[in-house]
C-alpha positions as a LaTeX table, in Angstrom:
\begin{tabular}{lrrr}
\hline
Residue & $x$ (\AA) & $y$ (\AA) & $z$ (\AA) \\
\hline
Unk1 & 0.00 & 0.00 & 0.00 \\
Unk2 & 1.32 & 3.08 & $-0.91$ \\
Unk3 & 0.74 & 6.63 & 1.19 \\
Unk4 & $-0.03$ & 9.81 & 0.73 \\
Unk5 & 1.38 & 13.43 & 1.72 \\
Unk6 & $-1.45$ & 15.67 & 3.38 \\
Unk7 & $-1.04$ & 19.90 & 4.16 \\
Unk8 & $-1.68$ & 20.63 & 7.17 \\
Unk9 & $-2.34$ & 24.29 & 5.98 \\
Unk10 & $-5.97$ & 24.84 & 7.81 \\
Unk11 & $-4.22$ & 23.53 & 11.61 \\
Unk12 & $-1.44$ & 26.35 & 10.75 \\
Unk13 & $-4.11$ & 29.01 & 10.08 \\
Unk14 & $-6.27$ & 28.44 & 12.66 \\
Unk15 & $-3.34$ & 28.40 & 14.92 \\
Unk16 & $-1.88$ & 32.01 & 13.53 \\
Unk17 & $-5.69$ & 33.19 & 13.43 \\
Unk18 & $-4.89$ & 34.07 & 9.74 \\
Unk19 & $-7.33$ & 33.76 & 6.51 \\
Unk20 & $-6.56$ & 31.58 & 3.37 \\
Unk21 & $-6.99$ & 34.83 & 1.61 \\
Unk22 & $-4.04$ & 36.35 & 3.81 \\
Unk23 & $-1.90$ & 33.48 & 3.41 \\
Unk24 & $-2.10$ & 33.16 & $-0.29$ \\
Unk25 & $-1.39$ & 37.44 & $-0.84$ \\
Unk26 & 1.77 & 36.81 & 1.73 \\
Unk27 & 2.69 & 33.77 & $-0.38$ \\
Unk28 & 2.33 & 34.83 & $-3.80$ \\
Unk29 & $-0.30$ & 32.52 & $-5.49$ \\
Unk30 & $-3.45$ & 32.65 & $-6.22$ \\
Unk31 & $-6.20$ & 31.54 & $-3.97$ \\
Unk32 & $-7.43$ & 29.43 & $-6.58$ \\
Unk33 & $-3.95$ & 27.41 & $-6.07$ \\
Unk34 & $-3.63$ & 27.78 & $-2.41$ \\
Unk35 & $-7.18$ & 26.12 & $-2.43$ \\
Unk36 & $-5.84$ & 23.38 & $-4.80$ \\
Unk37 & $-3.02$ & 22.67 & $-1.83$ \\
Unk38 & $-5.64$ & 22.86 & 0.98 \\
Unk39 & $-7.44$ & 19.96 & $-0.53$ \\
Unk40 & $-4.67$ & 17.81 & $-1.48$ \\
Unk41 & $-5.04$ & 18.37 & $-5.25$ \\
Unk42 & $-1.72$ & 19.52 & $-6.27$ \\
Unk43 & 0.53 & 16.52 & $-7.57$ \\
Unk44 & 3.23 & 18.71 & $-6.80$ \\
Unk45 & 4.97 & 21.63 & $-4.60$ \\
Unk46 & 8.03 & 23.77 & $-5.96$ \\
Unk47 & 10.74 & 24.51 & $-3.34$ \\
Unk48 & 10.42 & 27.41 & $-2.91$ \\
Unk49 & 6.29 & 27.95 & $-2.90$ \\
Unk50 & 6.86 & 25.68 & 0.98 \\
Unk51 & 9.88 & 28.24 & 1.69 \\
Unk52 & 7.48 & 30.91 & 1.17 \\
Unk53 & 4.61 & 29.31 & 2.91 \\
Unk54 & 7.40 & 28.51 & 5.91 \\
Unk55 & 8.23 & 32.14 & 6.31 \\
Unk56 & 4.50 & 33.05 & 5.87 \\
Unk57 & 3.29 & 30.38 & 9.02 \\
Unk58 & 6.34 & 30.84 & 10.69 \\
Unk59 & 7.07 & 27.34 & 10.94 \\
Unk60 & 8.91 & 24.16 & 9.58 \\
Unk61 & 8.65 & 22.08 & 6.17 \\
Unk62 & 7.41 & 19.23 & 9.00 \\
Unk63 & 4.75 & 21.36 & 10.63 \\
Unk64 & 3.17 & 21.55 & 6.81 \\
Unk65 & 3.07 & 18.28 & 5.99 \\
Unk66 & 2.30 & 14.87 & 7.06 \\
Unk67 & 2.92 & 11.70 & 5.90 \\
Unk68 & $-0.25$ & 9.24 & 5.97 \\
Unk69 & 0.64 & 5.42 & 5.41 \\
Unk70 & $-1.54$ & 2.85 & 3.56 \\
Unk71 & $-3.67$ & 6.11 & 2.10 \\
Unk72 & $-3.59$ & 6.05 & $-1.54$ \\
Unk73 & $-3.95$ & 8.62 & $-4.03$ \\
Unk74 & $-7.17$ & 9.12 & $-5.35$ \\
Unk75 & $-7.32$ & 10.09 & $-9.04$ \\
Unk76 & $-7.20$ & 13.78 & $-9.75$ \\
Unk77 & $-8.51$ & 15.76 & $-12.56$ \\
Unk78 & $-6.29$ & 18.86 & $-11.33$ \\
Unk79 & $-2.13$ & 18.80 & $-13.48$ \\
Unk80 & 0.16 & 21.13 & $-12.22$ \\
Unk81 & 2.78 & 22.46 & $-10.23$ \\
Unk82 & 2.19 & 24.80 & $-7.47$ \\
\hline
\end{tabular}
């Protein structure tokens, strides 16, 4: 069974009291994308769009993500790099 890699982005915001709208201005992408990483959409992450959403949460790669074993991908409709 293979797993899957889950953002932890709406634990980070609640915790900073911060909107998705604020996060995605301080980061530098759309909401329409920061949505797609909420959800687990995105297939993939550059570098530095998690440096810049580090710096924006004040807080580690780790604290973002989380590994989940045995979960497997579900088919998505949403390509792209974010």
């Amino acid at each position: 069974m293979e797993g899957t890699i889950v953002f932890r982005i709406d634990v980070l915001l609640a915790k900073r009291k911060m909107s998705v709208t604020e996060l995605a201005e301080r980061v530098g992408i759309t909401l329409a994308n920061m949505s797609i990483l909420k959800t687990g959409k995105a297939k993939a992450v550059k570098v530095s769009t998690l440096a810049k959403l580090c710096a924006a949460l004040d807080c580690q790669p780790g604290d973002l993500l989380e590994y989940c074993p045995g979960a497997g991908e579900e088919e998505r409709d949403d390509e792209g790099e974010l």
